[in-house]
C-alpha positions in Angstrom: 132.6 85.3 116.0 133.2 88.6 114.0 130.8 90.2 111.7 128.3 91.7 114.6 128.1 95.0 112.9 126.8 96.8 110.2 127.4 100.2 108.3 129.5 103.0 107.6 129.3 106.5 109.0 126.4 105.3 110.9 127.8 101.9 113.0 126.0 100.0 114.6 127.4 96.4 116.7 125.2 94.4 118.4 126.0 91.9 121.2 125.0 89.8 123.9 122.6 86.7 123.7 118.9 85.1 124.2 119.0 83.6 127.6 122.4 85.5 128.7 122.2 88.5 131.3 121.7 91.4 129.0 122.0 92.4 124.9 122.7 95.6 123.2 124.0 97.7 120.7 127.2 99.9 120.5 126.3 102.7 117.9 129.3 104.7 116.5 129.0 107.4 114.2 126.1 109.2 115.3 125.9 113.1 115.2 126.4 114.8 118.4 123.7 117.0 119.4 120.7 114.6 119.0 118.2 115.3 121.5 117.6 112.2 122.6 116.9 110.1 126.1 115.6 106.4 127.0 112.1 106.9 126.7 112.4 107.7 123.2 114.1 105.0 122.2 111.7 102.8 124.8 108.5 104.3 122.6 110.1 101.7 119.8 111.1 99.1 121.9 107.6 98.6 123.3 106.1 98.1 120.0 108.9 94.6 119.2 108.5 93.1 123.2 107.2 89.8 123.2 104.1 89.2 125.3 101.9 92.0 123.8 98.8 89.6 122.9 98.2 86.2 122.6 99.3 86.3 119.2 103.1 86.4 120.1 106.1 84.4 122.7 104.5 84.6 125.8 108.0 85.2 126.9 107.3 88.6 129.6 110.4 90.9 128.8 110.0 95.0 129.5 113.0 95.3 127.3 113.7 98.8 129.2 116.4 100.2 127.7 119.2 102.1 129.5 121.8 104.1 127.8 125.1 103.6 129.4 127.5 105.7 127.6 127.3 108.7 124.9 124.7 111.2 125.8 125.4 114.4 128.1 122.1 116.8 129.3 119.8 115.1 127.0 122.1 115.2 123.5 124.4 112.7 121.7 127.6 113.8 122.5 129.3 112.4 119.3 131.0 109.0 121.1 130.2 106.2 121.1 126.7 105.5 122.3 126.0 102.2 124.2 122.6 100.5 124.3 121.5 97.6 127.1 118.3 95.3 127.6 118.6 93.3 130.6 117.0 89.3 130.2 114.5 88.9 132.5 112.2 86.2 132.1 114.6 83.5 130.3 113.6 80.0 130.7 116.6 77.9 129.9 115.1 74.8 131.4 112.6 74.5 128.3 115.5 73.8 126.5 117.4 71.0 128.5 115.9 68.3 126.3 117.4 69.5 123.0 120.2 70.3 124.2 122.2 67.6 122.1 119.9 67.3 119.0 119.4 70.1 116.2 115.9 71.6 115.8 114.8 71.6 112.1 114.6 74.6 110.7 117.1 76.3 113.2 120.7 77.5 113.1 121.5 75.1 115.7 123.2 72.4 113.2 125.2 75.1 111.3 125.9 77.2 114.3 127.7 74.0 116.2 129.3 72.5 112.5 131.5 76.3 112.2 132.0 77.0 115.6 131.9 73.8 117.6 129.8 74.8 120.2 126.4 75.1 120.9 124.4 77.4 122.8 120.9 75.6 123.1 119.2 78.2 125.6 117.0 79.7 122.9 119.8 79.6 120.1 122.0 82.2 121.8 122.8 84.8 119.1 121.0 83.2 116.1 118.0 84.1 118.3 115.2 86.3 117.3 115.9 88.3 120.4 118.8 89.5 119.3 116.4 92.6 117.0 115.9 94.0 120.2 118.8 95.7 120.3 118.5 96.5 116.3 115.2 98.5 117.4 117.2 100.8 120.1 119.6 101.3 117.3 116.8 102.4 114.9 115.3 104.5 117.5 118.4 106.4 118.0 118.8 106.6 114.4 114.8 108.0 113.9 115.6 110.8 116.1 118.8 111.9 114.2 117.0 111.8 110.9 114.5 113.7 112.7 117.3 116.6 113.1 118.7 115.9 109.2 116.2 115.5 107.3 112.4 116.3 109.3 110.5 114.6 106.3 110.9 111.4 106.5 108.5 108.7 107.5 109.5 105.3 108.0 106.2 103.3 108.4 106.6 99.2 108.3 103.4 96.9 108.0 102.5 93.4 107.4 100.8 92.3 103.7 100.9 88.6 103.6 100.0 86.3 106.3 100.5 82.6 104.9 98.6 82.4 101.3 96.5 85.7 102.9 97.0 89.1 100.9 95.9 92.5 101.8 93.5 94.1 99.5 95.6 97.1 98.2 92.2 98.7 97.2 91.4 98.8 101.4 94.9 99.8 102.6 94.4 102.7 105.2 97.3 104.0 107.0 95.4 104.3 109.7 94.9 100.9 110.5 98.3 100.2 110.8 98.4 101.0 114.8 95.0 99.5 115.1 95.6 96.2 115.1 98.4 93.1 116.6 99.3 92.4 113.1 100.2 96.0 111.7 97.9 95.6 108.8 96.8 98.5 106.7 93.4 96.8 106.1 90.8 96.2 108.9 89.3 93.4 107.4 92.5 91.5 106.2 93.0 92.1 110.0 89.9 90.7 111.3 90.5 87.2 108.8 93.8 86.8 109.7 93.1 86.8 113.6 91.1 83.7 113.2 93.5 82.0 110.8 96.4 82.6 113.2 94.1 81.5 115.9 93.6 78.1 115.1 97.3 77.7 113.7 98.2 79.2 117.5 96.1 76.6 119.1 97.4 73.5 116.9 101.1 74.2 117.5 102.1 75.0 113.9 103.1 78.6 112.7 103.2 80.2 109.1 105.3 83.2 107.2 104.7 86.5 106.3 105.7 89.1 104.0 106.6 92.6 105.6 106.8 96.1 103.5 108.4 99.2 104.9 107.9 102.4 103.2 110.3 105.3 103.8 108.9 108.8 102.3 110.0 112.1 102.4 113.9 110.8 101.7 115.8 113.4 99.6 116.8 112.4 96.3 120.7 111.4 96.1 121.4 109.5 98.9 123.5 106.0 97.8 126.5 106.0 95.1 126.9 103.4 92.0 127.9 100.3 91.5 129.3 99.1 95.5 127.7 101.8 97.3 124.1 101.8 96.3 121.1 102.4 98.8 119.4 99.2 98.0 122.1 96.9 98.3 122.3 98.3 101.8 118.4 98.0 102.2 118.6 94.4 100.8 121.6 93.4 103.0 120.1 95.0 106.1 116.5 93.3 105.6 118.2 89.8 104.7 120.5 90.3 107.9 117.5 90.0 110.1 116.4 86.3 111.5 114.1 84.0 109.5 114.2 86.1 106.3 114.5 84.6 103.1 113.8 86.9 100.9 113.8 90.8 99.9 112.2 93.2 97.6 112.6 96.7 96.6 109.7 98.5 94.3 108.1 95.7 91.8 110.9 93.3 93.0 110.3 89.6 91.5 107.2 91.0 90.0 109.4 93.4 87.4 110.2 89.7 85.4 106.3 89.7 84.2 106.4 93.2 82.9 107.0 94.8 80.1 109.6 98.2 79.3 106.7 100.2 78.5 104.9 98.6 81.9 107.8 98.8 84.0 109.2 102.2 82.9 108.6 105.3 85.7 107.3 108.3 83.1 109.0 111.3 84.3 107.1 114.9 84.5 107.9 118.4 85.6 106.3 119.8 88.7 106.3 122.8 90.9 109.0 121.7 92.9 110.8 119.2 90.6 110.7 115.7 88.8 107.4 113.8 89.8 106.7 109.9 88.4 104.0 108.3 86.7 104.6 105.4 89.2 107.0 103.8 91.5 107.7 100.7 90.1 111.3 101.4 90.6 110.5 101.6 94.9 112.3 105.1 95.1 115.3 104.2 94.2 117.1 104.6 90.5 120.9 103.1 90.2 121.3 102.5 93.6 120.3 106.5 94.4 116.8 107.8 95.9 114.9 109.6 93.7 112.6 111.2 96.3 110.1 109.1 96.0 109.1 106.6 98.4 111.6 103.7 99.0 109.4 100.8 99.3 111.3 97.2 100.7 109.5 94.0 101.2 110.6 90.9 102.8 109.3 87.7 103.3 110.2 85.5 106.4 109.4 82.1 106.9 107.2 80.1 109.3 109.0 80.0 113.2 110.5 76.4 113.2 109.9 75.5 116.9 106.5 74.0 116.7 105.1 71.4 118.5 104.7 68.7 115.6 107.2 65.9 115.9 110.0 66.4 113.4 112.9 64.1 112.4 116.4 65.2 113.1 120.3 64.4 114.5 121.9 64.3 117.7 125.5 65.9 117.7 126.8 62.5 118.0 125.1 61.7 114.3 122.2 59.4 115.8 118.5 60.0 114.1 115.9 61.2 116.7 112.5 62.8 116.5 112.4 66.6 118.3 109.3 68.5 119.6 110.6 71.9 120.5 108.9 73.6 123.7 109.1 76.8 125.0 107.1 79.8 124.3 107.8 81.0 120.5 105.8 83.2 118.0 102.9 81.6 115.4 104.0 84.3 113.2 107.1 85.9 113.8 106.4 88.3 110.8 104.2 90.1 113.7 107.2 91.6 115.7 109.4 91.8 112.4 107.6 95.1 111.6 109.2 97.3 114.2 112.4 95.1 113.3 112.5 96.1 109.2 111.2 99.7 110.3 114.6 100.0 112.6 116.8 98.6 109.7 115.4 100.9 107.3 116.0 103.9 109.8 120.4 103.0 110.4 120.4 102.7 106.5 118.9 105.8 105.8 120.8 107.8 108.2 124.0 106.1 107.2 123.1 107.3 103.5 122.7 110.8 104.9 125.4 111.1 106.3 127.6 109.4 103.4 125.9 111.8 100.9 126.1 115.3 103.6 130.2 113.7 103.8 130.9 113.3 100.0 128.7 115.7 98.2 127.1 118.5 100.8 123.6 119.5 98.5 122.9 117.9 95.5 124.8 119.3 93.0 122.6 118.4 89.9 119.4 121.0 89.3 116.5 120.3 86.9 114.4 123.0 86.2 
């Protein structure tokens, strides 16, 4: 299986399995002196592990990361840097009964059709657990953006749970720590606990939709046409498991609008171009344009519930399949800290591209 790794400058491969011994990332490419050690990266980590509240897998991981290779007295050193979780609370008997039928919903069927085998402890690498090791990437990659470029903010929370919206008018900041569900708005918050409840208790699960906002980027970072920073953004957010979909700025909802509507008005202001809007999401022909990059993604209900389904056996025989175990209502929930990590390797990776190509900016208005 090839294809574990993602970026450019910035290079980050990720390996190892649900219910195997231990999962990671390699990360290439990053700067040397980055001040960095494991309880910085662990700060991110804790925010993803499963077992937080009764709204997520009651799965009990610490996911304590160690760093194994690629950091001397407390900086990057430049090589390599290598990233492990150890599995400790896997549970491969809850899988023994599926072991030769395909859960709905799942990789399991396409998994087995291209490869030929299957690895039914939890779904092996198509496994949600695999973004644990995206997070210690994006926590390595916060703290060299931190030394680049001290500005930016990378800030992930959930706006749709289900058919449930925020109300724009009540989003607070704020409330984004306050809550399990990281939603800007207390009493979207306090709604969707009950709702989530009851789905909890009946066995089902639901989607969500996730935005991550990114401000204080630089304008200039991504190239035209192959290299653009939302392409990147898109592919990284669509990499991560159970999404469907991904947005940047008005996304889908540009179709309704008009030019006029759609159309960021630009002014002059003390320290450069300022919009009229951001309909755009911060980003103009694939380059930032300092304002905030703002991705959505939606990702769809967790497909091990405990309703009977129809399915296959890998001999071709029609069955019906309750999957067991311990799995998310709303996977959305831990997805936050997952699309915040993704935005940070992209972002860095676009620093460095641009600090490798072009230095400064080269264009000055004003």
């Amino acid at each position: 299986m090839s294809m574990n790794s993602f970026g450019h400058l910035f290079r980050v491969t990720t390996w190892g399995e649900s219910h195997g011994p231990a999962l990671g990332a390699t990360v290439d490419g990053c700067p040397p002196g980055v001040p960095i050690d494991e309880a910085m990266i662990q700060h991110w980590l804790d925010r993803r592990k499963p077992g937080q509240n009764k709204y997520t897998t009651q799965r009990r991981e610490a996911d304590e990361v160690k760093i194994l290779s690629g950091v001397f007295e407390g900086q990057t050193t430049g090589t390599p840097v290598q990233l492990m979780i150890e599995n400790t609370d896997q549970r491969s008997k809850d899988y023994g009964d599926i072991k030769d039928k395909f859960r709905p919903g799942h990789a399991d069927i396409t998994y087995f059709q291209k490869y030929g085998i299957r690895d039914y402890r939890g779904g092996g690498r198509s496994s949600a657990r695999e973004t644990a090791a995206r997070v210690a990437a994006g926590g390595l990659a916060r703290e060299a953006i931190r030394a680049l470029a001290p500005n930016v903010q990378i800030t992930g929370y959930m706006v749709q749970m289900g058919p449930h919206r925020i109300d724009r008018a009540r989003f607070d900041w704020a409330q984004i720590e306050q809550n399990p569900f990281w939603v800007p708005d207390a009493q979207a918050a306090a709604d969707w606990a009950d709702y989530l409840d009851g789905l909890r208790k009946s066995g089902s699960s639901v989607g969500a939709v996730i935005e991550v906002v990114a401000r204080g980027v630089p304008a200039g970072l991504g190239a035209p046409v192959y290299g653009k920073l939302d392409t990147d953004l898109a592919a990284a957010m669509m990499s991560i498991n159970a999404v469907k979909g991904v947005e940047i700025g008005e996304g889908m909802g540009a179709a309704e609008l008009t030019g006029e509507a759609n159309a960021d008005e630009i002014f002059m202001g003390q320290n450069g171009p300022q919009y009229s809007s951001n309909h755009a999401g911060g980003i103009l022909g694939g380059i930032s344009t300092g304002q905030d990059i703002v991705v959505r993604f939606a990702v769809k209900p967790t497909s091990s519930i405990l309703t009977t389904r129809k399915t296959i056996t890998k001999s071709g025989e029609e069955t019906e399949i309750i999957t067991k175990g311990r799995h998310d209502p709303c996977v959305g929930i831990r997805a936050v800290p997952v699309g915040e990590a993704m935005m940070a390797c992209v972002i860095l990776d676009h620093l460095l591209l641009h600090r490798g190509q072009i230095g400064a900016n080269r264009g000055h208005i004003g």
